[in-house]
C-alpha positions in Angstrom: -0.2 211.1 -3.2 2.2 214.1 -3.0 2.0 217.3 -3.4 3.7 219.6 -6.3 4.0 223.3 -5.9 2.2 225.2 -3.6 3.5 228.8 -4.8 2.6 232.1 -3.0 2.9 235.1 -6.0 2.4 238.7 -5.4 1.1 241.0 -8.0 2.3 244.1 -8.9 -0.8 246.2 -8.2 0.5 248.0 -5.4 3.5 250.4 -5.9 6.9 249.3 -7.0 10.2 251.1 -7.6 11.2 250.7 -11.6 14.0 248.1 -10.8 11.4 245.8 -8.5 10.1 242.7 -10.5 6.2 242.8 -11.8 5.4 239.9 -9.2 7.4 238.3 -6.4 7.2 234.9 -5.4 7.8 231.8 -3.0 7.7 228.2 -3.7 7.2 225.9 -0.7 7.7 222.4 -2.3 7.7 218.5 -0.8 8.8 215.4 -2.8 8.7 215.4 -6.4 7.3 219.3 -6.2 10.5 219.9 -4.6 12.7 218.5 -7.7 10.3 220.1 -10.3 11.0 223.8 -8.9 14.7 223.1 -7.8 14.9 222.3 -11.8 13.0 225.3 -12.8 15.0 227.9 -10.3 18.3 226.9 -11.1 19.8 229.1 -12.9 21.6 229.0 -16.6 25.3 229.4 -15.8 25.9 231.6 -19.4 22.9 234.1 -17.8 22.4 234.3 -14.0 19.0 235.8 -14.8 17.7 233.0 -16.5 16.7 229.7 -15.5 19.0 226.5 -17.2 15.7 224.9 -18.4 12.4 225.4 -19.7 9.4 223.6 -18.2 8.6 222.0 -21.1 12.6 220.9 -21.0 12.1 219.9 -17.3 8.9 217.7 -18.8 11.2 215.7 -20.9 13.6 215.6 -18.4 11.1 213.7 -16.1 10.3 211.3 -19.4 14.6 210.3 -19.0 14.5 210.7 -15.4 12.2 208.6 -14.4 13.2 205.5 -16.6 17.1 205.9 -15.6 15.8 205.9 -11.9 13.0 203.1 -12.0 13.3 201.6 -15.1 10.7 198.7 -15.4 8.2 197.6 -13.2 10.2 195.4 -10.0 9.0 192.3 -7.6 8.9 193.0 -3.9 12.1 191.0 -4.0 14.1 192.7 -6.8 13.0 196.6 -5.4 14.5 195.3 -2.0 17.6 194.3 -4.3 17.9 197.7 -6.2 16.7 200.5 -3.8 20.4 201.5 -3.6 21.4 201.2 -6.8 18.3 203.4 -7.8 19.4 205.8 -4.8 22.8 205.7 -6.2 21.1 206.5 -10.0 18.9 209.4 -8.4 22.2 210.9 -6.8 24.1 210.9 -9.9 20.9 212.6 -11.9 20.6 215.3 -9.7 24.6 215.9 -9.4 24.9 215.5 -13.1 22.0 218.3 -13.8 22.9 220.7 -10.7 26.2 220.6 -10.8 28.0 222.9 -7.7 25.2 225.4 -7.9 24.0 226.7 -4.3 20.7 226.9 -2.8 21.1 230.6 -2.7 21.5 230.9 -6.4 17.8 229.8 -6.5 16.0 232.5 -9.3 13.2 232.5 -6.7 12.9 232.2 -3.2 12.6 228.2 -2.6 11.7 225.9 0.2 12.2 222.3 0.4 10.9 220.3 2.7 12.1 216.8 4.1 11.9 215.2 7.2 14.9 214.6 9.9 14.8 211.0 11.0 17.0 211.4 14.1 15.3 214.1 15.7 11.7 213.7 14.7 11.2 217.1 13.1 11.1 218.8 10.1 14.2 220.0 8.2 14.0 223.1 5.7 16.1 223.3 3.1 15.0 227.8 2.3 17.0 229.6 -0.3 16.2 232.9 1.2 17.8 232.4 4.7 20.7 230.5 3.6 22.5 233.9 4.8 20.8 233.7 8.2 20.2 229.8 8.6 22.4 228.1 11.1 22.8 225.0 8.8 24.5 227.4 6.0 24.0 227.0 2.8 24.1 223.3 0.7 24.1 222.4 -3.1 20.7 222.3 -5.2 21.5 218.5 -5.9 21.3 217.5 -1.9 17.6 219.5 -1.5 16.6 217.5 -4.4 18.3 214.3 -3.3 16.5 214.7 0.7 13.3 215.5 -0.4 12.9 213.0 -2.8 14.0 210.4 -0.6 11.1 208.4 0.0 10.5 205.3 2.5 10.2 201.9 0.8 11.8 203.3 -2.7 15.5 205.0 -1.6 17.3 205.6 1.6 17.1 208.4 3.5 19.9 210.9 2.9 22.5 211.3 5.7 23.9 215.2 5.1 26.7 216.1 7.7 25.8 219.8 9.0 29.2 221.6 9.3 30.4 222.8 12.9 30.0 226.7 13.7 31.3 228.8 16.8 28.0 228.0 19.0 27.9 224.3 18.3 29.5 221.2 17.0 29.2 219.4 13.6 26.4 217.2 13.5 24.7 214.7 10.9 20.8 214.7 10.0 19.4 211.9 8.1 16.4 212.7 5.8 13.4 211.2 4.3 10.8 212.7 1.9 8.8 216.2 3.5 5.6 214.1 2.4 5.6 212.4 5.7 4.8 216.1 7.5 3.8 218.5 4.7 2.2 216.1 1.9 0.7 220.1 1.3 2.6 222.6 1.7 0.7 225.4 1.0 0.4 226.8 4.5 4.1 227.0 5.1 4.2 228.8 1.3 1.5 231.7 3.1 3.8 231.8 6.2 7.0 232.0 4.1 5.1 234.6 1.9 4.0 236.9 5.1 7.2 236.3 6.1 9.5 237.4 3.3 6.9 240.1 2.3 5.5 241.8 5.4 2.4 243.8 5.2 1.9 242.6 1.6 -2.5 242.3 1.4 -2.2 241.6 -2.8 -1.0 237.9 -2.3 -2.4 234.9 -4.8 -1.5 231.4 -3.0 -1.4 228.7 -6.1 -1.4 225.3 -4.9 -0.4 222.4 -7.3 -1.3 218.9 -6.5 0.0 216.1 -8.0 -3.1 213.8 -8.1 -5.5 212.1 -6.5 -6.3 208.2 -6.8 -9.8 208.1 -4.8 -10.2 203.8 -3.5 -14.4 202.5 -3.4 -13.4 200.2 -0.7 -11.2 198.8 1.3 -8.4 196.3 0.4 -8.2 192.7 1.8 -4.8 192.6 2.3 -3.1 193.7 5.4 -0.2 195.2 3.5 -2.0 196.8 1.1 -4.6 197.9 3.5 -1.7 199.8 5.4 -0.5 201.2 2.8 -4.1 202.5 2.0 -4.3 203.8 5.1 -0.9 205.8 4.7 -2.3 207.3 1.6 -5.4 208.2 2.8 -4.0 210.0 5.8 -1.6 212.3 3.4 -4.8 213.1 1.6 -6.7 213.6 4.7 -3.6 216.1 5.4 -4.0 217.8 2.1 -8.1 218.1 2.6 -7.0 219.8 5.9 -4.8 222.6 4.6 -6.9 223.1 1.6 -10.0 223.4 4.1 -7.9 225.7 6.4 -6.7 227.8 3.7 -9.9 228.5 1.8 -11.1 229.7 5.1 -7.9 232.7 5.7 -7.9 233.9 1.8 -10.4 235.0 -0.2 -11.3 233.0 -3.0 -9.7 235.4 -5.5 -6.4 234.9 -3.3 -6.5 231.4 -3.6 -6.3 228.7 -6.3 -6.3 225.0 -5.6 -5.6 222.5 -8.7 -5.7 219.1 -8.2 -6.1 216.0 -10.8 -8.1 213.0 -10.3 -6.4 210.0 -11.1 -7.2 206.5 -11.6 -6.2 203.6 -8.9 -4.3 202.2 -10.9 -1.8 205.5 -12.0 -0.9 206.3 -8.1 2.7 204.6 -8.7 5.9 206.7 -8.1 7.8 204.1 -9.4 6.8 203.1 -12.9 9.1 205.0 -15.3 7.8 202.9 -18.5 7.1 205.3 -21.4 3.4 203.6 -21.6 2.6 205.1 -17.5 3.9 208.3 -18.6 2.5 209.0 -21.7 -0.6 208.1 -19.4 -0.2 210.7 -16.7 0.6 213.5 -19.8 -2.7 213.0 -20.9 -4.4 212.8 -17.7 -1.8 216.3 -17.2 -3.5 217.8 -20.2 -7.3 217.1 -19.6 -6.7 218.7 -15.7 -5.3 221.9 -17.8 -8.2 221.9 -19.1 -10.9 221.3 -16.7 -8.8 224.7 -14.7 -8.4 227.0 -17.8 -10.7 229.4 -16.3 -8.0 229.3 -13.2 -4.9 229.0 -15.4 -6.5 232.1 -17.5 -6.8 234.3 -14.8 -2.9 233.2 -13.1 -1.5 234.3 -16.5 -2.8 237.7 -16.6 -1.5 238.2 -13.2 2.1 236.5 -13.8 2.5 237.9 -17.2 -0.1 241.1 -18.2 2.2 240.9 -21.7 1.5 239.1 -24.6 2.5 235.4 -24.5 6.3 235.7 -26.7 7.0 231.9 -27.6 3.8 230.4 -28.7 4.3 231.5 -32.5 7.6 229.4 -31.9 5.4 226.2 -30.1 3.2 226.3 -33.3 5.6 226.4 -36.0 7.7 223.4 -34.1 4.1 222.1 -34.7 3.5 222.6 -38.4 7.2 221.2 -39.2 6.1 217.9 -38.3 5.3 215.1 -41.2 1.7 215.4 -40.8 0.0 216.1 -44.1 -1.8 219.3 -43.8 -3.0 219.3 -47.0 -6.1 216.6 -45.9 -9.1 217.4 -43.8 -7.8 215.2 -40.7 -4.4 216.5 -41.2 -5.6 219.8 -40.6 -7.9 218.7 -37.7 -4.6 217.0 -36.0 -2.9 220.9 -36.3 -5.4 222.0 -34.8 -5.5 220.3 -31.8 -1.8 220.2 -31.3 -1.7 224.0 -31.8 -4.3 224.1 -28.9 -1.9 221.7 -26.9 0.5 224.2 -27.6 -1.4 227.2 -26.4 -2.1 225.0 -22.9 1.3 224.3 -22.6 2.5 227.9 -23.4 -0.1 228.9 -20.5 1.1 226.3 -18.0 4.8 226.7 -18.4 4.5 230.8 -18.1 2.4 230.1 -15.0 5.4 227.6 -13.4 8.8 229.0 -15.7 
């Protein structure tokens, strides 16, 4: 179990100067969070104010992604076998879709999260202090790369940190963020009080990525350790969730989370069939936090939604026969999957 986004956003109820953005943000992401908002920041090289891709573009992009990195199913034996050429796949992705571009360029204010295996502490990968940070700034591709390095599926990522006048060059080695901020929604409020000082009109939005609750206890010692692992991440998670709906009141705070099935906790399935699985399971979480989703889009975007009208027609073009009664019911339901996906991607675009 790994966390998404957790995304502090700032309304613009409170006065703004005319050239100030209707809401400000900051994204505090871990693991596969941190790859979904480094794709969704970076930003279109033909219009600097624009991100390069959609979410709904990022979602297919996870569809390729995830079978170029995993492919099928392995044995204990064959993962063993490929973890480097899979690490070596993963690399070339994220170079491939980043290109050069800088942390800095981020179109929000971003921070990744991994772990530094030779000193035992955390390692922060923050767009908005590249200027400040010691470590300097580092391309998009190696956040993506760190954070997503996960034990027992890739290596960790060894990233040499340039010298500079008060000390000498040195080399970190980094594993997935998961292992100290499987939720990082705290460090998203601190970032936020942070960056925005004094700022009361904050809305904290944390984004799980699921949940895959066990009746008892496995047999096997292996398995049983790994249960253990898991559980403690979502004891983590329980923690900061617990912690945070006791600082922010609960119109300042928004916590969606999906339930999934024992059997749909793999990272490394990238088989069309497990996919196609965790888009529906995407879709009925949507819809069991409309009411949440509802309220996040008035405050992101008070305007009217622009591209659904475009969504739809993509829709009707389709070879379904609308002319029949169940033709017309399968419309209907895709426009609605349209209007949910409109919703989500404003909320995360």
């Amino acid at each position: 179990m790994q966390e998404a986004f957790a995304g502090s956003f700032l309304p613009s109820s409170s006065p703004r100067s005319k050239h100030e953005p209707a809401s400000r943000s900051v994204l505090s992401l871990t693991s596969t969070g941190g790859m979904l908002a480094l794709s969704l920041t970076r930003p279109d090289p033909s219009d600097a104010l624009r991100p390069l891709s959609s979410a709904v573009e990022v979602k297919r992009m996870f569809h390729k992604w995830g079978d170029h990195v995993f492919g099928n199913r392995f044995s204990k034996k064959e993962k063993r076998l490929t973890a480097k050429t899979s690490a070596s796949r993963i690399e070339s992705m994220f170079r491939d879709y980043f290109g050069d571009t800088l942390l800095s360029s981020s179109l929000k204010p971003v921070m990744v999260t991994a772990f530094n295996l030779v000193s035992g502490q955390p390692y922060l990968f923050n767009s908005a202090r590249t200027g400040t940070n010691i470590d300097g700034d580092v391309p998009m591709w190696q956040a993506a790369r760190a954070t997503t390095a996960i034990p027992t599926h890739f290596p960790p990522f060894r990233l040499v940190i340039p010298p500079s006048p008060f000390r000498q060059a040195y080399e970190v080695c980094l594993v997935d963020g998961s292992l100290f901020a499987g939720n990082p929604a705290m460090m998203a409020l601190a970032e936020a009080r942070t960056l925005f000082p004094g700022e009361q009109d904050l809305l904290l939005v944390s984004l799980g990525c699921g949940e895959a609750a066990e009746s008892e206890l496995r047999a096997d010692l292996q398995r049983r350790r790994r249960h253990i692992f898991e559980s403690s991440l979502m004891a983590q998670s329980a923690c900061t969730d617990y912690q945070l709906r006791a600082f922010l009141p609960s119109q300042h705070y928004i916590r969606i989370q999906a339930d999934l099935l024992p059997e749909f906790d793999r990272i490394d399935d990238g088989s069309q069939e497990y996919l196609m699985s965790m888009d529906q399971i995407g879709q009925e979480t949507i819809l069991r936090y409309a009411k949440e989703l509802d309220h996040l889009v008035e405050v992101l975007t008070p305007g009217p939604i622009q591209n659904l009208e475009l969504d739809v027609a993509c829709v009707k073009s389709t070879s379904i026969n609308t002319n029949t009664d169940p033709g017309r019911r399968v419309v209907e339901q895709l426009e609605g999957t349209c209007r949910l996906a409109c919703r989500f991607c404003w909320v995360f675009a």
